[in-house]
C-alpha positions in Angstrom: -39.1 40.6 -24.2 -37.2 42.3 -21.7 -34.6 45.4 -21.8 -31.9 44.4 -19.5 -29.5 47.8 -19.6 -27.4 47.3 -23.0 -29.2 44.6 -24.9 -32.4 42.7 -25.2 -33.4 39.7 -24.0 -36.1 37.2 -25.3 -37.1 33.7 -23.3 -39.2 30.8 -24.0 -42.6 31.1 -25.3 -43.4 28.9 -28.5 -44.5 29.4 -32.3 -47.0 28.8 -34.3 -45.8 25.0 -34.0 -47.1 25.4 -30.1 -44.0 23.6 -29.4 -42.7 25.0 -26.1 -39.4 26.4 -25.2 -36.8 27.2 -23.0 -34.1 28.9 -24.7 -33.5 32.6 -25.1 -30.9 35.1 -27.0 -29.4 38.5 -26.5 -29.6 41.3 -29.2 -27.7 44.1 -29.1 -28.5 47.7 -30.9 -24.9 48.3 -30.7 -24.3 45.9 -33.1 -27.3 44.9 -34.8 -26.4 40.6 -33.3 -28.1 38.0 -31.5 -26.1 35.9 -29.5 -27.4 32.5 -27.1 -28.3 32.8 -23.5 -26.6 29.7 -21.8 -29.1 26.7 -21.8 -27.9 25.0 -19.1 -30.0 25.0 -15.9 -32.8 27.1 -17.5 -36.4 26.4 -16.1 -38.3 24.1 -18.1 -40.0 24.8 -21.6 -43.4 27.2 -21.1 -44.9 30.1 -22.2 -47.2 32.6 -20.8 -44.5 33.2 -17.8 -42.8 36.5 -16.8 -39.6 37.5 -17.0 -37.7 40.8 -15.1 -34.6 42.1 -15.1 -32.7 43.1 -11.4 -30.4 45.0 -12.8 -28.3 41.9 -12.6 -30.5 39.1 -13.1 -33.0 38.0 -15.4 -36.1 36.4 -13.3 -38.1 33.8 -14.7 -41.6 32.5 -12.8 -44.5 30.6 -13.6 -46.1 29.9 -16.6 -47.9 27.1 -18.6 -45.3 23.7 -19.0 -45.5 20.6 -21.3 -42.1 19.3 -19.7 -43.0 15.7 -18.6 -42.5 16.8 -14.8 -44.1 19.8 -15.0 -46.9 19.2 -17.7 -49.6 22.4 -17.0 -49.3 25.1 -15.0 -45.9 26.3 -13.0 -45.5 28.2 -10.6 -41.5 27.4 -10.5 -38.5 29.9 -12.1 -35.0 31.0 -12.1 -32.6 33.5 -11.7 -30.3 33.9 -14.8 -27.0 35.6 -13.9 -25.9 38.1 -17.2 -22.4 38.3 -16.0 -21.8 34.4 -15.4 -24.5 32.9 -17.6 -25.4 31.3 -14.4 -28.8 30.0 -14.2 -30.2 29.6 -10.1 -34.1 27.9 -9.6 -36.3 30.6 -7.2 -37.7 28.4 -4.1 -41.3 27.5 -4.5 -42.0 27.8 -0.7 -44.5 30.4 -0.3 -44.5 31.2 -4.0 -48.0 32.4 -5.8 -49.6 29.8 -7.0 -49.1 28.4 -10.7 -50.5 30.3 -12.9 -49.9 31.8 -16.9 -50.1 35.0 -18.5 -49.5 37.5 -15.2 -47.7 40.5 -14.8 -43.9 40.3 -12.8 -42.8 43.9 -12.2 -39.6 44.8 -10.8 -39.8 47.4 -7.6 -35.6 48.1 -7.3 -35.1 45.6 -4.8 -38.1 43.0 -5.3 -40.2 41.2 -7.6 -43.9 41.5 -8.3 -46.1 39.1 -9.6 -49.5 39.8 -10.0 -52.9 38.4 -10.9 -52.7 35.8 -14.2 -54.8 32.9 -15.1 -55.4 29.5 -13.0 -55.4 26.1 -13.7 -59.5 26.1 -14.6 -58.2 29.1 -17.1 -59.7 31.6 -14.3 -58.5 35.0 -13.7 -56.9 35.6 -10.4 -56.2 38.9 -8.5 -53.6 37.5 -6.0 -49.7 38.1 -6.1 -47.0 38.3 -3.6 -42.9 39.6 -3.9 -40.0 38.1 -3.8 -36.9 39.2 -2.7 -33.4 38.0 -4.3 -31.9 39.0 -2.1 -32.6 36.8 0.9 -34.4 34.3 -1.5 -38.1 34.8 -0.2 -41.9 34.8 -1.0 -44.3 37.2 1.0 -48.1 37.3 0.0 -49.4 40.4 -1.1 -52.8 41.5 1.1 -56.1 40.3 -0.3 -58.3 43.2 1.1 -59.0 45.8 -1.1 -57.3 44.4 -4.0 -59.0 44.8 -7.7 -61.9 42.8 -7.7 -61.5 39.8 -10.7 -60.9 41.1 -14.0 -58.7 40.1 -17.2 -56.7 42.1 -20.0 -56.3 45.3 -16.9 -53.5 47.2 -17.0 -50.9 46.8 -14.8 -48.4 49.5 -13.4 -45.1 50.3 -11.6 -44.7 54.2 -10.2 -41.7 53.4 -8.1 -44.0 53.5 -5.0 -47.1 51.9 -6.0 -48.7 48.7 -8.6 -51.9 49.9 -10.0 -54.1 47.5 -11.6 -57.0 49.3 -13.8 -59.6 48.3 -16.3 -60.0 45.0 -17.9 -62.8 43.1 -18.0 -65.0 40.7 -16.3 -67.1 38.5 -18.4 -68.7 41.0 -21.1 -68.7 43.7 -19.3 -65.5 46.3 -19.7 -64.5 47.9 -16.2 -63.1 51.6 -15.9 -62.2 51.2 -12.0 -58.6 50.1 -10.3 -56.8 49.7 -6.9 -53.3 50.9 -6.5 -51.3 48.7 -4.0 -48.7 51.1 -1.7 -45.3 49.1 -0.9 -44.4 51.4 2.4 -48.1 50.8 3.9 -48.8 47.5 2.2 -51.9 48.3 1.6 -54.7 49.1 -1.4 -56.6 52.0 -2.3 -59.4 52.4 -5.1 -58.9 54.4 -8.3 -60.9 57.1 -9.0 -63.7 56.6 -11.7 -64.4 60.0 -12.1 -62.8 61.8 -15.1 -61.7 58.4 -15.9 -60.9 57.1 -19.3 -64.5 55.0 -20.3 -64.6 50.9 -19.4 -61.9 48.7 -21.5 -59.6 46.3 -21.8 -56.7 45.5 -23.5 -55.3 49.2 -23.4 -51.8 50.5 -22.5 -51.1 52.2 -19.4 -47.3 54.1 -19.3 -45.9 56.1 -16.4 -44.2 59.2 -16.7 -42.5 59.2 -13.7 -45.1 61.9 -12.2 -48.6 60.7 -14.0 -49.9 57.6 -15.1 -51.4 57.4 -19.0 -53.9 55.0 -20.6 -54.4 55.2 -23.7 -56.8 52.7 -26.9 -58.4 49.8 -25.7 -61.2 48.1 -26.4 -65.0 47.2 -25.2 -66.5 44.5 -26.8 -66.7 45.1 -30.3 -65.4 49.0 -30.0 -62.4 50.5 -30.1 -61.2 53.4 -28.8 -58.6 56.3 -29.9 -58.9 58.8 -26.8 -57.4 58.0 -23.2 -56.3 60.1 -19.6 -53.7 60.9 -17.4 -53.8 59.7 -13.8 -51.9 62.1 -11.2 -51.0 60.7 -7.7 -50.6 64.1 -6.0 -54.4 65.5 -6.8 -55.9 62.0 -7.9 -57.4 62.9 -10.4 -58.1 62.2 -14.3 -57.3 64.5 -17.4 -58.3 64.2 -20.2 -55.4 63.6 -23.4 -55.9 65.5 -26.3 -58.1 63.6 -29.4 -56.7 66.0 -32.2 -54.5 63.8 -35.0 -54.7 60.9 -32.4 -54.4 57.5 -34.3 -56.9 55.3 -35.3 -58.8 53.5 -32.6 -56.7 50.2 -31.6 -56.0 47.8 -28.9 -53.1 45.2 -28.4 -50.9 48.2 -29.4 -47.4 49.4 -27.7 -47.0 52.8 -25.8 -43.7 54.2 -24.7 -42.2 56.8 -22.6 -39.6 58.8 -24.1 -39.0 61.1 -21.0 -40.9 63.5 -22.8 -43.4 62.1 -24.9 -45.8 59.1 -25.0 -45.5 57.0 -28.1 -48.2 54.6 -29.6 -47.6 52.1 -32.8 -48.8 49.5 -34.2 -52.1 46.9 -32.5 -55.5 45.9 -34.2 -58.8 47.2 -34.9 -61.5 46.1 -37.1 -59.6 46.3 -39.9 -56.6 44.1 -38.9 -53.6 44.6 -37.7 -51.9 47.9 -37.9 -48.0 49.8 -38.7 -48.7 53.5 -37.7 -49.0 55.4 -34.8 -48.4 58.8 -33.4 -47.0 60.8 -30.7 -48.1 63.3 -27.8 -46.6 65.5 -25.0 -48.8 65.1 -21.7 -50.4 68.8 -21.7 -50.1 69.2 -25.4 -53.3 70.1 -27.5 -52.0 68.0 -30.6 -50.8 64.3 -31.3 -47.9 64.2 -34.2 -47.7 61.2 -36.7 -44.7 58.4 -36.2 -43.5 58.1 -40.3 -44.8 55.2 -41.8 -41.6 54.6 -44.5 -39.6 51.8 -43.1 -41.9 50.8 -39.9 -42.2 47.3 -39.8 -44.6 45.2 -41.0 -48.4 45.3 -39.2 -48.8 43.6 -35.8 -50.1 43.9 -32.6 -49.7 41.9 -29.5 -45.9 43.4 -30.0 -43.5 44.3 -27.1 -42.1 47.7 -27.4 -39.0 49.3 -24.9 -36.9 52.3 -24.2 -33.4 51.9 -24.1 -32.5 55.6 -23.3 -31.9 56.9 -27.2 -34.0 54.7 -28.9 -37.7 52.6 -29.2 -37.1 48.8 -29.9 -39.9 47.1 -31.6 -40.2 43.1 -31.8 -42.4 40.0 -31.8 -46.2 40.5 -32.5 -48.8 38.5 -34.7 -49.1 39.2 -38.1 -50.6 36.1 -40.0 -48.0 34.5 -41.9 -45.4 37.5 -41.6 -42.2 36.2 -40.4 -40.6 39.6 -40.0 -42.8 40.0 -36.8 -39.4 38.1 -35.2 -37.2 41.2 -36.6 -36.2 44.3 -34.4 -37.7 47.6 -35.4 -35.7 50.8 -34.0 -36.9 54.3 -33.9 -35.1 57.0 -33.2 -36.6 60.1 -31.5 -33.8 62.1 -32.7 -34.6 61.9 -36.5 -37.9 59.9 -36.0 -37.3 57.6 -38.1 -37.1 53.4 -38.4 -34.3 51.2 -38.7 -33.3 47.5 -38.9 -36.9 46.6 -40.4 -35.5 45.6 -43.9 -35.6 41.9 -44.3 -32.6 40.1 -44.2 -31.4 37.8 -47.1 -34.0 34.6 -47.6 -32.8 31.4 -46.0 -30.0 29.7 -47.5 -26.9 27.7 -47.4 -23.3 27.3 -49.3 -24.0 31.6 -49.8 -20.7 33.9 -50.5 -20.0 36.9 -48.4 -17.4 39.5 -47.8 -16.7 42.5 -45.3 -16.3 45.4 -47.5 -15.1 47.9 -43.5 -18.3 48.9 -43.3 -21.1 46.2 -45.1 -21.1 42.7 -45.0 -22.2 41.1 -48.7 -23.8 38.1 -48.7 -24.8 36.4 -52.3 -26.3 33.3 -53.7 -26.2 29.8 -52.3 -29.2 27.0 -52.6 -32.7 27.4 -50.8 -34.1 24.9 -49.0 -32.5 21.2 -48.3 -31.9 20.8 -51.5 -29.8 22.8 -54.6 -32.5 25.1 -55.8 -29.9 27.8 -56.8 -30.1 31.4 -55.7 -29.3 34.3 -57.8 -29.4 37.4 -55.8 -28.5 39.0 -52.5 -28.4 41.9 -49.8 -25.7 44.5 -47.8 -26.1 44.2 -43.9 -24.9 47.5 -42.7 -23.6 47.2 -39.3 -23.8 51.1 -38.1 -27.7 50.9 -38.6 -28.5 47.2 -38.1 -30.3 47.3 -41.6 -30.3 45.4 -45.0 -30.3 46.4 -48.9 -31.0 44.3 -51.9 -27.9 43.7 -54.2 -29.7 44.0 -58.0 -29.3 41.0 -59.5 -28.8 42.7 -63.3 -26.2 41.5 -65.0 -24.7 38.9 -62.3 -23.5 35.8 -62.1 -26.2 33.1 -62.7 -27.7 31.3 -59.6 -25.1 28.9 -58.3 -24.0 27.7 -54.6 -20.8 26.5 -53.3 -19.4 29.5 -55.1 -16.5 31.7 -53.7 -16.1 35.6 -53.3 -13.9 37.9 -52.4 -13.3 41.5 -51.6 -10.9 44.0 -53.3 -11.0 46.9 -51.4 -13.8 48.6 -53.6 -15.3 45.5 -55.6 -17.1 41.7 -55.0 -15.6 39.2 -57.1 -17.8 36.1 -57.3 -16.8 33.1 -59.0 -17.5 29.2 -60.0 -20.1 27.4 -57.5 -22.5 24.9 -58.9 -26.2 25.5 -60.7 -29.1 24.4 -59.3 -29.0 20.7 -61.5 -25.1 20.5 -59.7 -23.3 21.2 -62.9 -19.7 23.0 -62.0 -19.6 26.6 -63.3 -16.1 28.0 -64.8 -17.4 32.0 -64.5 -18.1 34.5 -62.3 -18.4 38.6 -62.0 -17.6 41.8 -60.1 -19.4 43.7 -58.1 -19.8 47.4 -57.2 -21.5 48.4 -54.5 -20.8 52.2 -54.8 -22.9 51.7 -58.0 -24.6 48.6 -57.4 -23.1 46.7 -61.3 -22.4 43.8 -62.1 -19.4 43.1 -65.0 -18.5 40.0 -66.2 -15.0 38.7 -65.8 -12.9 36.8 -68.6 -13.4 33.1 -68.9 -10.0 32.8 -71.4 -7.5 31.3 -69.3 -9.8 30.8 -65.9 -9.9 27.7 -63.9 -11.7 24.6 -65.1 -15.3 24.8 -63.7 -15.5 23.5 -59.9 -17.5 24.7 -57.0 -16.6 24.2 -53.0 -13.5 25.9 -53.9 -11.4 29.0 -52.2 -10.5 31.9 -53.4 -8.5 34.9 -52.0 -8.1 38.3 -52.6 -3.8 39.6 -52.3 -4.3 43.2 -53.2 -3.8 42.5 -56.7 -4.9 38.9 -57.7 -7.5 36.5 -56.9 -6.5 33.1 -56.1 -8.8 30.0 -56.8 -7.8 26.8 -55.5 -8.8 23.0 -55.1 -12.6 22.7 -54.9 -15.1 19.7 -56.5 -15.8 18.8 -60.4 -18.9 18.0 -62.4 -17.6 14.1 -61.2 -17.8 15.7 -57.3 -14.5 14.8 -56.9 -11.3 17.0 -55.6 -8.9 19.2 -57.5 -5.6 20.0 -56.2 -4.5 23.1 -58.5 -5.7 26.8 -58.9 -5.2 29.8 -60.9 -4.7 33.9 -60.3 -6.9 36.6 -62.1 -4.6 40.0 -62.2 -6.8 42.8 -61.6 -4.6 45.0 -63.8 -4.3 42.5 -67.2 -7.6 41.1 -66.3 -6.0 38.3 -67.2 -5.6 34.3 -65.7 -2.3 32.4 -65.0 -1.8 28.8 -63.3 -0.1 28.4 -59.7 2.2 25.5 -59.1 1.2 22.6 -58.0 4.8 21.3 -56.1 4.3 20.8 -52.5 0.8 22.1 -52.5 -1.7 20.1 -50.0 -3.5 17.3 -51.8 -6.9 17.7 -53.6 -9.7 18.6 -51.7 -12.9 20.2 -52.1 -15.3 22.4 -49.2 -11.9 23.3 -47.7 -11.2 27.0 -46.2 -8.5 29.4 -47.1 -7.4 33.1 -45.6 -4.8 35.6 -46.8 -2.5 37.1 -44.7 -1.3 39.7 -46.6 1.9 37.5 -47.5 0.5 33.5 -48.1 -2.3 32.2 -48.6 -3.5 29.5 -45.9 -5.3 26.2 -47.0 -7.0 24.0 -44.2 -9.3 21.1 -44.0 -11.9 19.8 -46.7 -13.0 16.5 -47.9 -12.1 14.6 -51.3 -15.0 13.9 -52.7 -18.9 15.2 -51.8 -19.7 12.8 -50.2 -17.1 13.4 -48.0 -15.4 9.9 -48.1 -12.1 11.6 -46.4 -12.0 14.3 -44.5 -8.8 16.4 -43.9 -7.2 18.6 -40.6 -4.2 19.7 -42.4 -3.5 22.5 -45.1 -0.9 24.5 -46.4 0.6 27.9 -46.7 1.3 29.5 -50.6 3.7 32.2 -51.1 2.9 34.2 -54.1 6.3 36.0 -53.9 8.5 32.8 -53.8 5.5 30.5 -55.8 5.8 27.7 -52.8 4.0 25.7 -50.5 5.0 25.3 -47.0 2.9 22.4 -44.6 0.3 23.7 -41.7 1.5 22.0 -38.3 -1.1 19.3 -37.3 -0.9 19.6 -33.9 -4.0 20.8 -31.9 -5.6 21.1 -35.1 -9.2 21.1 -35.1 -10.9 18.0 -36.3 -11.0 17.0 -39.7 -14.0 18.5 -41.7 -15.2 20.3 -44.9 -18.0 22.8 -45.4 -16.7 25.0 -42.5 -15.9 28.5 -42.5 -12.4 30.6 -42.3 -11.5 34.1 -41.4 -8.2 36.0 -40.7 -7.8 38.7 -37.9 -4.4 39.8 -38.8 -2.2 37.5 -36.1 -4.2 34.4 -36.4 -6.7 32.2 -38.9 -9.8 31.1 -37.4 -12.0 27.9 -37.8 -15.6 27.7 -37.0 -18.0 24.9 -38.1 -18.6 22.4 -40.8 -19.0 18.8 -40.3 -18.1 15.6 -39.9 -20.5 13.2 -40.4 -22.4 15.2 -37.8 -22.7 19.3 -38.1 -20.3 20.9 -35.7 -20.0 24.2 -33.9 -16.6 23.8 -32.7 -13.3 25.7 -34.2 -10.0 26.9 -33.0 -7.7 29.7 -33.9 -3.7 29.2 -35.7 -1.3 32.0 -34.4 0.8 32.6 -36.8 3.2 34.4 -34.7 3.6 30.9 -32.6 2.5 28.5 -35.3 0.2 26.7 -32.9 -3.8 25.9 -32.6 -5.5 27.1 -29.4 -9.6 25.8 -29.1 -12.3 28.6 -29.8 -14.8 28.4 -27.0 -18.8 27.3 -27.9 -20.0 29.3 -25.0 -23.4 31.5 -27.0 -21.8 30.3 -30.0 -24.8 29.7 -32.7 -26.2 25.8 -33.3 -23.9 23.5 -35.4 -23.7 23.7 -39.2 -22.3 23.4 -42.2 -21.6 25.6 -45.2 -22.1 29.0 -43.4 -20.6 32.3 -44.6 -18.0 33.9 -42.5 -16.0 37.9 -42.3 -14.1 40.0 -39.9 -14.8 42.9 -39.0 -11.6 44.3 -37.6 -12.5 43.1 -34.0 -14.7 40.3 -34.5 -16.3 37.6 -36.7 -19.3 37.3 -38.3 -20.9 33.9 -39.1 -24.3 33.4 -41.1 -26.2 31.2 -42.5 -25.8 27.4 -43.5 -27.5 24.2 -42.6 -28.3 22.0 -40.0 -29.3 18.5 -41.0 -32.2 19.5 -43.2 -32.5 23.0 -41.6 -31.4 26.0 -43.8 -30.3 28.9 -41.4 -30.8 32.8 -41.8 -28.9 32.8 -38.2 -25.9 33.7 -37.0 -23.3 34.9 -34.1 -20.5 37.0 -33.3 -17.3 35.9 -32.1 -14.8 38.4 -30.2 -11.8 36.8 -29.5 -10.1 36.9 -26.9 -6.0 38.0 -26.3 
């Protein structure tokens, strides 16, 4: 995991499938999204490799390979541009050699790679920089360097990389060597005053001191630590009083004023709390434990400038260990750690200005229908159960819409695929459910539309309990609470898993496929003008491909498609201009993985897509699209 300025950036590795990998994405605490790192040209799949950030560039070296080329240790990488998306390989000619699980620290205008494991799964305590700037290798000195060792600590002060502690064999080690950039040489660290022998222990720098902290030595575990100070090299020690609980594997962060340690392991398992200190301070304060994330250690932890982002870490069988934690050091407290809603695809959502509602849908690959859902707040990146009293029944392929200050869902299909002919409103502001009137309604379907005008909701088209199209609709008046049929004269033809937008004048229909099974797909549609009560055709040129399942959203000038499929899932779209009544391509560049069946809502500025399924794959993913002019 790496902090590149703005956003965070995680690389490769592999789960608990061991299947390798060579992908990566972006999130962003602005926004509370993930968004793709361009593929192409990335090194090959590995784990145990390092990754830095320039300032400009993300670096990628070494590392442990099953590509058929590589197959074992690397010690190959690449340079990934953040402005182009531009992926460059590093030349191998006087690189380390291969090796997994080192440290790669970055000096301001070079890289450092240090120590790691070799191909007979030996430690090593060689390393060398590179320079991206004229593209080489140089060998860092062998004499005086930290004799072998494993789980050390490993530090940048700006001036100086200083290895200390680890282990070799059973025996825990409490010396060092710091290695000087402007005299290229090493020096030993002092032992005396020094924390006592460990491994696997976080070491921070202030800026002016160096600080370990925890640990472990063989079956102990430690809750006391030291600060290191160049100028009088020497040890003091950190106050003991309200420390946390002995741990190792945990995170430790630098504020600018104050070290911070959560979460790792002890005898006990893993752990969720941790506490606080000011170097010089007699007294540690405790980090709240409401709304930390779940327990883990082997985490990554970073400082963005205002706030502590927490992600990754093993936590046996918790998959919320892939979730980002923030803390804030203004109010101490955590966000983003509730988890989001449970995979699923064929959900409903809406943008309410300031949530984005997502309920219902089927779980798994096949139609085991859900029956509840969640708010995604997008100021604090965070997620709260909608109570499922009183709502709708499960059902997928259902529709909703937003009024302004209520969800309406409606229709959909049950988990045996029977078509549902009811549906209910939502409050958020009081989190109710109320039934709406079935007198007069729609006959049952599901894969249908429905759009909100400011006074009525319009249902239209969608699939029967026979799976096959219907070409009319209805409107339910929010005032009379009451249903009343649309025309059917030039309206597009019947179609089912179709999309359709409001303007604020007409409803737009697009796409769809006659039957579930999709024996025709469609790429035209039609506009429906509640004022007049007419249709009016979509043009077809530079339409998108035909396809159902897909998703629509209007920005307020244009309608835009994303997704679906046809025949195979797609992650293509493109946007209708009303003003010009033509079809322009949206680009795929980060967009998220093909499928069909995901939710979709704009935000004001850009589009938020979730969810679906891919093949057999049901997604709790998604992207965000800005468009451009």
């Amino acid at each position: 995991m790496t902090w590149i300025g703005d956003q965070l950036v995680v690389w490769g590795g592999h789960g608990p499938s061991s299947v390798f990998s060579n992908d990566g994405e972006r999130y962003a605490p602005s926004t509370g999204t993930w968004s793709d790192i361009n593929a192409v040209g990335a090194p090959a799949e590995r784990y145990g490799h390092s990754a830095v950030w320039t300032g400009s560039e993300l670096v990628i070296w070494g590392g442990m390979s099953n590509d058929p080329v590589i197959v074992g240790l690397t010690n190959a990488g690449a340079r990934w541009n953040a402005a182009t998306g531009v992926w460059t390989p590093l030349p191998k000619t006087g690189a380390p050699s291969p090796r997994r699980d080192h440290v790669a620290l970055w000096t301001g205008t070079q890289m450092i790679i240090w120590g790691g494991y070799d191909q007979n799964g030996l430690p090593t305590s060689t390393g060398a920089l590179f320079d991206p700037a004229a593209g080489t290798w140089t060998a860092l000195p062998a004499a005086g360097a930290p004799s072998l060792r494993e789980y050390a600590s490993v530090t940048w002060t700006g001036t100086d990389l200083i290895v200390w502690g680890g282990t070799w064999g059973i025996q825990a080690l409490d010396s060092g060597a710091r290695w000087n950039a402007a005299s290229n040489t090493w020096s030993p660290m002092p032992t005396i005053g020094a924390p006592t022998p460990r491994a696997r222990h976080s070491a921070t720098w202030t800026g002016s001191e160096l600080i370990v902290w925890g640990g472990g030595s063989n079956t102990l575990d430690f809750a006391d630590g030291a600060s290191w100070s160049p100028v009088s090299n020497a040890w003091t020690a950190l106050p003991t009083t309200s420390a946390p609980s002995a741990r190792r594997l945990h995170s430790a962060t630098w504020t600018g004023t104050e070290l911070v340690i959560w979460g790792g392991t002890n005898g006990t398992g893993p752990l969720r709390d941790g506490a606080r200190v000011t170097p010089g301070g007699s007294t540690w304060t405790a980090l709240p434990t409401a709304g930390a994330p779940t327990a883990r250690s082997g985490h990554a932890a970073v400082w963005t400038g205002d706030e502590i982002l927490i992600w990754g870490g093993a936590a046996a069988g918790d998959a919320t260990a892939t979730s980002v934690a923030r803390l804030s050091p203004t109010t101490w407290s955590w966000q983003g750690t509730a988890q989001p809603p449970t995979a699923r695809w064929a959900p409903a959502g809406v943008w309410t200005g300031t949530e984005f509602l997502v309920w219902g849908g089927f779980a798994g690959a096949g139609f085991a229908a859900v029956g509840d859902g969640s708010r995604f707040n997008k100021a604090t990146s965070t997620w709260t159960a909608i109570t499922a009293t009183g709502g709708p029944s499960p059902r997928g392929m259902h529709s909703a819409v937003w009024t302004g200050t209520e969800l309406i869902v409606w229709g959909g299909f049950d988990g045996d695929l029977t078509a549902l002919g009811n549906g209910a409103r939502y409050n958020p502001t009081t989190d109710t459910w109320a039934a709406l009137p079935t007198a007069g309604a729609p006959v049952a379907r599901a894969g249908h539309s429905a759009v909100w005008t400011g006074t009525d909701m319009i249902v239209w088209g969608g699939f029967n309990n026979d799976f096959t199209a219907i070409g009319d609709g209805a409107r339910w008046n929010q005032t009379t609470n009451t249903w009343s049929r649309l025309v059917i004269t030039g309206a597009p033809g019947s179609r089912g898993a179709h999309s359709a937008v409001w303007t604020g004048t007409e409803m737009i229909i697009w796409g769809g496929m006659s039957s579930i099974q999709g024996d025709a797909l469609y790429n035209d549609g039609g506009r429906f003008n509640p004022a007049t009560n007419t249709w009016t055709a979509l043009p077809a040129t530079g339409a998108p491909s035909a396809r159902g399942g897909h998703s629509a959203v209007w920005t307020g000038t244009e309608m835009i498609i994303w997704g679906g499929a046809a025949g195979a899932d797609l992650r293509s779209g493109a946007r209708w201009s009303r003003a010009t009544g033509t079809w322009h391509t949206v680009s795929d560049f980060n967009a998220p993985g093909a499928r069909r069946f995901p939710v979709a809502a704009w935000t004001g500025a850009e589009m938020i897509a979730w969810g679906g399924v891919a093949g057999g794959t049901v997604l709790s993913t998604g992207g965000v699209l800005a468009p451009r002019p």
